[in-house]
C-alpha positions as CSV (number, residue, x, y, z in Angstrom):
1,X,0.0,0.0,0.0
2,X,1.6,3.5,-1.2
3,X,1.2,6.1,1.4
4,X,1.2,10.2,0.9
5,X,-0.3,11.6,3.7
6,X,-2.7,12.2,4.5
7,X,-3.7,9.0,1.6
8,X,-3.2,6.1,1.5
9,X,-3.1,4.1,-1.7
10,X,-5.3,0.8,-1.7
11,X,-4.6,-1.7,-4.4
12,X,-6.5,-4.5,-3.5
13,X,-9.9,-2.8,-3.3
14,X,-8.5,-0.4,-6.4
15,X,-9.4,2.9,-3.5
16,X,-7.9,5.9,-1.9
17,X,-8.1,6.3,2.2
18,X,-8.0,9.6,3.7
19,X,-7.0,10.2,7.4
20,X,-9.2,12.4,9.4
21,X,-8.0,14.5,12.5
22,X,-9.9,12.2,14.6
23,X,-7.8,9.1,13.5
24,X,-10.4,7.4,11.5
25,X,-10.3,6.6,7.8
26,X,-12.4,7.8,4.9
27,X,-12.5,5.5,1.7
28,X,-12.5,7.9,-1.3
29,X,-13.5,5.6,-4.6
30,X,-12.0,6.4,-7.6
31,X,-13.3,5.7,-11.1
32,X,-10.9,2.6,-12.3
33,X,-9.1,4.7,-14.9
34,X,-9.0,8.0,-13.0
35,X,-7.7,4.9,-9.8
36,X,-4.8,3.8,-12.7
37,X,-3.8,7.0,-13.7
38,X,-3.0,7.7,-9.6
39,X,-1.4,4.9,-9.2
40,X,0.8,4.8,-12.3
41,X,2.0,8.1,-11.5
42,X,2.3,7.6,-7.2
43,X,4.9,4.8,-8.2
44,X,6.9,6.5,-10.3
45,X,7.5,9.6,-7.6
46,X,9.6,12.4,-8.6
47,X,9.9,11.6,-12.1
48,X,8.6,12.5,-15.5
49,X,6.0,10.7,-16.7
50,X,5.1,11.7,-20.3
51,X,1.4,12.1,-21.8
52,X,2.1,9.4,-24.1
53,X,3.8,6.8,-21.2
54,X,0.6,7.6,-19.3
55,X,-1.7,6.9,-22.3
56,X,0.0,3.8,-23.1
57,X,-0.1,2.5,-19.4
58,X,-4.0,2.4,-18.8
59,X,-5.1,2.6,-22.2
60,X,-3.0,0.0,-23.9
61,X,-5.0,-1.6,-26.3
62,X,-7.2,2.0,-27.5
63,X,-6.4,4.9,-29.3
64,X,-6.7,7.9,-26.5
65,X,-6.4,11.4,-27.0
66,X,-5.1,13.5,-24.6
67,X,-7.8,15.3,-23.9
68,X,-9.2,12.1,-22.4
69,X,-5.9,11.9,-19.9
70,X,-6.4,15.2,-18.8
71,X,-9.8,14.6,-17.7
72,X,-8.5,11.5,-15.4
73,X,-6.5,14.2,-14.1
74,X,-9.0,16.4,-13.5
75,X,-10.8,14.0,-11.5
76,X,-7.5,12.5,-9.5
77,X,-7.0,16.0,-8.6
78,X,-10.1,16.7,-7.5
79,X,-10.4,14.1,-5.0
80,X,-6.8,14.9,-3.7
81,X,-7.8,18.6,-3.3
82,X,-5.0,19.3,-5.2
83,X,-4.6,22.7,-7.4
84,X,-3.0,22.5,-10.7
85,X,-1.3,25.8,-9.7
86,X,-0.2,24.9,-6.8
87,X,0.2,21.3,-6.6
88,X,0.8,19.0,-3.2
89,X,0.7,15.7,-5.2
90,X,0.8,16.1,-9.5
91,X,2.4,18.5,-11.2
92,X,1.8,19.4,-14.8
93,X,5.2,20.0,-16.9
94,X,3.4,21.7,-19.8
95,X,3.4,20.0,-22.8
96,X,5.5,17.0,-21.6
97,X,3.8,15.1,-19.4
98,X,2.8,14.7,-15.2
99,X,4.9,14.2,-12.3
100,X,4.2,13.1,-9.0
101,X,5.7,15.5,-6.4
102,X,4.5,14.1,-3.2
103,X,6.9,11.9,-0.7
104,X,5.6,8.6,-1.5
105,X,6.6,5.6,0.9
106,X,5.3,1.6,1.2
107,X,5.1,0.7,4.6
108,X,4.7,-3.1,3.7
109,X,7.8,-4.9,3.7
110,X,7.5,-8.2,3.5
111,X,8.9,-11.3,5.5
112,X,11.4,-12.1,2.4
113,X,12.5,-8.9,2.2
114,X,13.2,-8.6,6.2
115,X,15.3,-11.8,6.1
116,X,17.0,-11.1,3.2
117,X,18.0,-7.1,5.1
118,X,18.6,-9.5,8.0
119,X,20.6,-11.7,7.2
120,X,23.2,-10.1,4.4
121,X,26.2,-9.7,6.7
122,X,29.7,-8.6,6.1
123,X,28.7,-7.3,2.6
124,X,27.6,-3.8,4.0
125,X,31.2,-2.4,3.1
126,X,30.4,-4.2,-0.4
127,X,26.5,-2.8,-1.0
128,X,28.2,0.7,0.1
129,X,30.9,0.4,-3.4
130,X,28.3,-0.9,-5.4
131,X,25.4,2.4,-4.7
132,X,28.8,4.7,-5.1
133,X,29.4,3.3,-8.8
134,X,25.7,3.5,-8.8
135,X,26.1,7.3,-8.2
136,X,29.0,7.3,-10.5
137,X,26.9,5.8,-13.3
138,X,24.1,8.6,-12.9
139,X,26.5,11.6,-13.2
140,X,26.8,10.1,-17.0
141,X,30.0,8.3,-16.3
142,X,29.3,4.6,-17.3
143,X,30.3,1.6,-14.8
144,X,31.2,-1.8,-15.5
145,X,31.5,-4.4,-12.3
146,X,32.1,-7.8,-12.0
147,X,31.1,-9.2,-8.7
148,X,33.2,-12.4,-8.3
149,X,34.1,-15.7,-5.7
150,X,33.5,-19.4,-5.5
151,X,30.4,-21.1,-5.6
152,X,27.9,-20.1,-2.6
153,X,29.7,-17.5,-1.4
154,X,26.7,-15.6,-1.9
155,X,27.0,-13.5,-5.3
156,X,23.3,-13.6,-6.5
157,X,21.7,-12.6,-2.8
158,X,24.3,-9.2,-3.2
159,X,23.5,-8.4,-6.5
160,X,18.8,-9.1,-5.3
161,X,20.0,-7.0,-2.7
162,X,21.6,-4.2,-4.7
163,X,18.9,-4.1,-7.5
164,X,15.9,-3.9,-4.7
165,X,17.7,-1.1,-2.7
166,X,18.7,0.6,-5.9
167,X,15.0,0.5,-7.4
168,X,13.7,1.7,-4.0
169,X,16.6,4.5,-3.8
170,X,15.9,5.8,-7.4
171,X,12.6,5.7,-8.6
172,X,13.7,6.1,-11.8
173,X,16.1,3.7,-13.0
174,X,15.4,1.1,-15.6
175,X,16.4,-2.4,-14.4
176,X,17.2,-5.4,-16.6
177,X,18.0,-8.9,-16.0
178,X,19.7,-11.7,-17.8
179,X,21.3,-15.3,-16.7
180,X,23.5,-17.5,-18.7
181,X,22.8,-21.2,-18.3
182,X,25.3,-24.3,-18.1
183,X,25.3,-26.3,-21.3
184,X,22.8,-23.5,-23.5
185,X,23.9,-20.4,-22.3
186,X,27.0,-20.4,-24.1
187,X,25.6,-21.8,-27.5
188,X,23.1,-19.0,-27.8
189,X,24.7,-15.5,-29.2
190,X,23.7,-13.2,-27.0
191,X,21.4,-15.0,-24.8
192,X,21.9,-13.4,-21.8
193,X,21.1,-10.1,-23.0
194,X,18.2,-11.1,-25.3
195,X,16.8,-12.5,-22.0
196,X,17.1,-8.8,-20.6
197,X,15.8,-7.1,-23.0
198,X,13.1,-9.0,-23.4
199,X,12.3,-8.1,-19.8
200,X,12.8,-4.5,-20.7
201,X,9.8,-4.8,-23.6
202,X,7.3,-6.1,-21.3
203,X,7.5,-2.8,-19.1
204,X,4.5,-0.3,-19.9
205,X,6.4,1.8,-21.6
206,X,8.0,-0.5,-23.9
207,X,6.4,1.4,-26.9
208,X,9.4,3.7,-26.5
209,X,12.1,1.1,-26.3
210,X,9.9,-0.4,-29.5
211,X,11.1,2.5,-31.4
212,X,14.4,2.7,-30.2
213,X,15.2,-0.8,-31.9
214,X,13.4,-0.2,-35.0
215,X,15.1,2.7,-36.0
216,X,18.7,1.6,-34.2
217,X,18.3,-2.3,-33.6
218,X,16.7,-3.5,-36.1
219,X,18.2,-7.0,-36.0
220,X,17.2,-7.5,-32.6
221,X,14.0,-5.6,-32.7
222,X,12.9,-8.8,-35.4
223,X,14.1,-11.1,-32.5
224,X,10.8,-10.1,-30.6
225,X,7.9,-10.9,-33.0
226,X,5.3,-10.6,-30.8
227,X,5.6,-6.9,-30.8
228,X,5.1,-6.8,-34.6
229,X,2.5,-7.1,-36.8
230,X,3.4,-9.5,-39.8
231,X,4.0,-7.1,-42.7
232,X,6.3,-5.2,-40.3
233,X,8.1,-8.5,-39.3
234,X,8.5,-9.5,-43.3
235,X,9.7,-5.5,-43.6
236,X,12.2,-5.6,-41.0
237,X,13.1,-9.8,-42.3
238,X,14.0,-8.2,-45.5
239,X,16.1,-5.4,-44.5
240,X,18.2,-7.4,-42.0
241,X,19.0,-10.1,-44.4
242,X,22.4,-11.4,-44.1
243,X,23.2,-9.7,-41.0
244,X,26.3,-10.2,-39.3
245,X,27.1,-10.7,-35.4
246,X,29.3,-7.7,-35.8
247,X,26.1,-5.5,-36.9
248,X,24.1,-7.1,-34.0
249,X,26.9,-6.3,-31.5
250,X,26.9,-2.7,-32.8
251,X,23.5,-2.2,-32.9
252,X,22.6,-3.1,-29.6
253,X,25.5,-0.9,-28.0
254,X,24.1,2.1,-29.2
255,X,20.3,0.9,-28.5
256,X,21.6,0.3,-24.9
257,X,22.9,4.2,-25.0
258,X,19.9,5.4,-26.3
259,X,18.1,3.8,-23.7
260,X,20.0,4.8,-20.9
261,X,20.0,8.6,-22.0
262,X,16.4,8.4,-21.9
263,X,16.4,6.8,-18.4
264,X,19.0,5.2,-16.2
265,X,20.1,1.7,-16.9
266,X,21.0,-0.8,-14.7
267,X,22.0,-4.5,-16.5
268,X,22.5,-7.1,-14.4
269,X,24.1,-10.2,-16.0
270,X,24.7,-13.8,-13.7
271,X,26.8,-16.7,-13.9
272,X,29.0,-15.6,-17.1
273,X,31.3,-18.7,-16.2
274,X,28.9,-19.7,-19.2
275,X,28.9,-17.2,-21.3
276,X,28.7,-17.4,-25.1
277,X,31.1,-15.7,-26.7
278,X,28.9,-12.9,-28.5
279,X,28.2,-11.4,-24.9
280,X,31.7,-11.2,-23.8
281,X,32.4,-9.1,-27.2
282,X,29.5,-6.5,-26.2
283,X,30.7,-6.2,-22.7
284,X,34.1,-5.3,-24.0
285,X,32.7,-2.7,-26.2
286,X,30.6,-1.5,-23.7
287,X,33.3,-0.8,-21.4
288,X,35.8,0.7,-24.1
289,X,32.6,3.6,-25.4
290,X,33.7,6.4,-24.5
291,X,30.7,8.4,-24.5
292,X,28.8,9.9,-21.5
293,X,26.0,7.3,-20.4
294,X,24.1,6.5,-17.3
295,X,24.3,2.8,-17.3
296,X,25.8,0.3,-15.2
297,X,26.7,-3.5,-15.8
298,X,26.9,-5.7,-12.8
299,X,27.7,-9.2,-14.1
300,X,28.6,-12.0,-11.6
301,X,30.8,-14.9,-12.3
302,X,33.2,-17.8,-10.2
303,X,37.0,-17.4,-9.6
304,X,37.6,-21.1,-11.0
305,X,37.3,-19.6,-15.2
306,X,39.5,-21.6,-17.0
307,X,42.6,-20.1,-18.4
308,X,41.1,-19.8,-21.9
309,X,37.9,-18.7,-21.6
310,X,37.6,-15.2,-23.4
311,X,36.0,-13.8,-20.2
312,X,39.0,-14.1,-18.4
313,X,41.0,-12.1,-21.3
314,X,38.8,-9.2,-21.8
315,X,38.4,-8.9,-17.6
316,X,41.7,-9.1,-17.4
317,X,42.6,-6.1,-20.0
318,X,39.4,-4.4,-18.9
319,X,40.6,-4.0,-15.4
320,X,44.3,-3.1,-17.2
321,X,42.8,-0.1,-18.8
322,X,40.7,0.8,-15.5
323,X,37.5,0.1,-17.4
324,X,35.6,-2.1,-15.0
325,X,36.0,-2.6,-11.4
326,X,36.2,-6.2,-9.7
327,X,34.7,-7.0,-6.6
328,X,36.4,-10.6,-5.2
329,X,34.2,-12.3,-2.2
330,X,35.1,-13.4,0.4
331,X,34.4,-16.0,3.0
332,X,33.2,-15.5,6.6
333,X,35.4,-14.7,9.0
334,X,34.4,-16.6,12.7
335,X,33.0,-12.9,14.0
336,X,31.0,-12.6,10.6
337,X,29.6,-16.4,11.0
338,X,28.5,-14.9,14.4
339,X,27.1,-11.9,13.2
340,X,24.9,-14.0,10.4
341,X,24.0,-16.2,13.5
342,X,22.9,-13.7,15.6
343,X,20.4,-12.1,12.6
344,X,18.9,-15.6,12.6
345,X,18.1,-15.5,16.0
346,X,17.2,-11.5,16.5
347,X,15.4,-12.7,19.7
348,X,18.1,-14.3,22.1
349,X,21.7,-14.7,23.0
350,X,24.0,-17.2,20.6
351,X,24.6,-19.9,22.7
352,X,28.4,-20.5,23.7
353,X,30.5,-22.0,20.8
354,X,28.0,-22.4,18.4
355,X,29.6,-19.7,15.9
356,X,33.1,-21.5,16.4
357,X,31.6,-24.6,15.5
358,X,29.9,-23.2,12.6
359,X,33.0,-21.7,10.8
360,X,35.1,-24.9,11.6
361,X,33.3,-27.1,9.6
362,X,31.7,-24.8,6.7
363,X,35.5,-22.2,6.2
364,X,32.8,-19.2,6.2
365,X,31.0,-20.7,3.2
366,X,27.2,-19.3,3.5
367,X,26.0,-21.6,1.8
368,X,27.5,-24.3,3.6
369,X,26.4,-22.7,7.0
370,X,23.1,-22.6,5.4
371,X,23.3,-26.6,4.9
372,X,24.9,-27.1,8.2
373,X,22.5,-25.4,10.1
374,X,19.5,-27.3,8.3
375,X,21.6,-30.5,8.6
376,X,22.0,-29.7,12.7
377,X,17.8,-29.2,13.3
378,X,16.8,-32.2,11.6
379,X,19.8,-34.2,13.6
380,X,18.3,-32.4,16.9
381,X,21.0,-31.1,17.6
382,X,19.9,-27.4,17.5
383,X,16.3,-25.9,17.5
384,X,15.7,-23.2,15.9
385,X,11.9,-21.7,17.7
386,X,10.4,-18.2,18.0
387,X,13.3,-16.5,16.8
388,X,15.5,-18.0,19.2
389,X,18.6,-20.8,18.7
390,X,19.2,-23.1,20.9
391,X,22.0,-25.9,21.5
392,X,22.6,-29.1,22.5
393,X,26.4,-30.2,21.3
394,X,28.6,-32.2,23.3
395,X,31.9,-31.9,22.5
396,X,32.1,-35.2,21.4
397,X,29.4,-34.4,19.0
398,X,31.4,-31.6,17.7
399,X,34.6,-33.9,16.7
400,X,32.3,-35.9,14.7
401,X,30.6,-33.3,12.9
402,X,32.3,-32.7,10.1
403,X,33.0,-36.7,9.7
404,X,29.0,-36.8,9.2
405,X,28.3,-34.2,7.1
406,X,31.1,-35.1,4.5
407,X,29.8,-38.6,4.6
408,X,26.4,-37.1,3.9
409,X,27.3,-35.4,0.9
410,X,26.7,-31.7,3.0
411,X,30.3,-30.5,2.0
């Protein structure tokens, strides 16, 4: 629920809520276009939102002219109180579009999103470097970072992190993501991307980014034929014709400009330990434009690349030339397995030993203190209740732990 006080946004009854002086709450109802047009705009706080964005958002499917629009604002304003003249909640940028001025803030959180805030330890330092490149990237200096470490050290839940505090931070960045796969991934030019940018084309306001590829990408514009009709999709069939990779790869780097000077771009790319080798090319030439953009790349990969892989080569000269930055994992240390411990259990003491026993058999692996943990509830060994750990381990029982969980595959 989207709060601007003294409203409260309602999606599941499709309402407004006013607070009175006396505490209570009066449900304001909306029509459900004049309710879309609010809420369109209350997500999207601080920013433009152009006439024809707006238009294309809650009338998708009908030809809409803007008078139409402005009477949906008429009627949002009119149950906000608010004056056009002076606005508290929409202002009008004349000719352009509508933006929503009002501090807007969602009080529900939910349980997920708690644990994950919870329990992401000794990667605070790390978040911090990733929202400065982050600020980097929106002064029009373009960022290139590859978050790297061994397998479950805990790469992805950084980079959910990131992308939900960066979305939340700045309402206005454009998000993308794409993940190569074992065995396909790195047959499929470009697959990683194409997964993003398909992502990118089922936003609202994808009618923008439609245009962008026509008349820069077309070759990958033709990859999406659902947003064609069929004479356009023959058109574009015809035109593109013996394209090469080399005309895809330069296509798409200046799509992926245009983009980003229109709004922030943030690209995230995982697990380019199987990469094809198209996508490796276009994050090279990414890195080495030299023109102003706001767009960042956050890819992930392992350390364990082998020594051929074309990854390694272009990281390796990227970070040569200073175009990239690399962020390297790391393991727990004992105080950090402690400190993850203790966000699992917010509600009592740790018992005694427990965190040394933890890092001894799992080497500050999360996600083998993850297993380890599971593996010590079902043995009975711990109990895990209300928020609370508890412990019985006799030292005995330590010894032998890490005997049992090898034997049971755990490590």
């Amino acid at each position: 629920m989207k709060e601007f006080p003294p409203f409260k946004l309602d999606a599941l009854n499709q309402c407004l809520w006013r607070s009175t002086d006396s505490g209570a709450e009066d449900r304001l109802m909306l029509t459900p276009k004049a309710y879309a047009v609010l809420s369109y705009l209350a997500e999207r706080p601080s920013r433009l939102v152009t006439q024809r964005e707006l238009i294309e958002a809650v009338w998708p499917d009908v030809v809409v002219q803007p008078e139409v629009l402005k009477t949906q604002i008429l009627d949002v304003r009119r149950v906000l109180g608010d004056d056009a003249k002076n606005p508290r909640f929409i202002e009008t940028l004349h000719r352009r579009g509508y933006r929503f001025i009002a501090p807007v803030r969602d009080p529900a959180t939910t349980e997920a999103e708690v644990s994950a805030q919870t329990n992401l330890v000794a990667r605070d330092q790390t978040l911090h470097t990733l929202h400065d490149y982050l600020r980097t990237a929106l002064k029009d200096r373009r960022q290139i970072i590859f978050v790297t470490g061994e397998p479950g050290i805990g790469k992805t839940t950084l980079v959910d992190e990131f992308q939900r505090q960066a979305t939340n931070t700045h309402s206005s960045i454009r998000t993308a993501r794409g993940q190569c796969i074992e065995g396909y991934g790195g047959t499929e030019p470009f697959y990683p991307i194409l997964e993003a940018l398909g992502q990118l084309l089922r936003e609202p306001s994808r009618a923008e980014l439609v245009r962008i590829l026509e008349s820069q990408a077309p070759t990958w514009l033709v990859q999406f034929p659902a947003l064609l009709t069929r004479r356009r999709r023959e058109t574009l069939q015809r035109e593109i014709l013996g394209a090469t990779r080399e005309r895809m790869l330069r296509e798409i780097s200046v799509a992926l400009e245009s983009i980003a000077a229109k709004t922030p771009l943030l690209l995230v790319l995982e697990d380019l330990q199987w990469v094809d080798h198209s996508t490796v090319d276009l994050i090279a030439a990414l890195a080495r434009r030299r023109e102003p953009s706001r767009f960042m790349l956050l890819a992930t990969h392992r350390v364990d690349i082998p020594a051929g892989h074309p990854l390694r080569a272009i990281t390796q000269e990227l970070v040569t030339h200073q175009l990239c930055h690399e962020i390297d994992l790391q393991r727990f240390t004992q105080l950090e397995v402690a400190e993850y411990l203790a966000a699992d259990s917010p509600r009592s003491e740790l018992p005694e030993g427990l965190s040394e026993v933890v890092h001894r058999h799992t080497e500050g692996n999360p996600l083998f203190i993850v297993a380890l943990l599971e593996h010590l509830t079902r043995r009975g060994l711990i109990s895990r209740e209300n928020g609370a750990i508890g412990i019985d381990l006799t030292r005995e029982q330590s010894l032998m732990l890490g005997e049992i969980l090898i034997k049971a595959g755990q490590l």
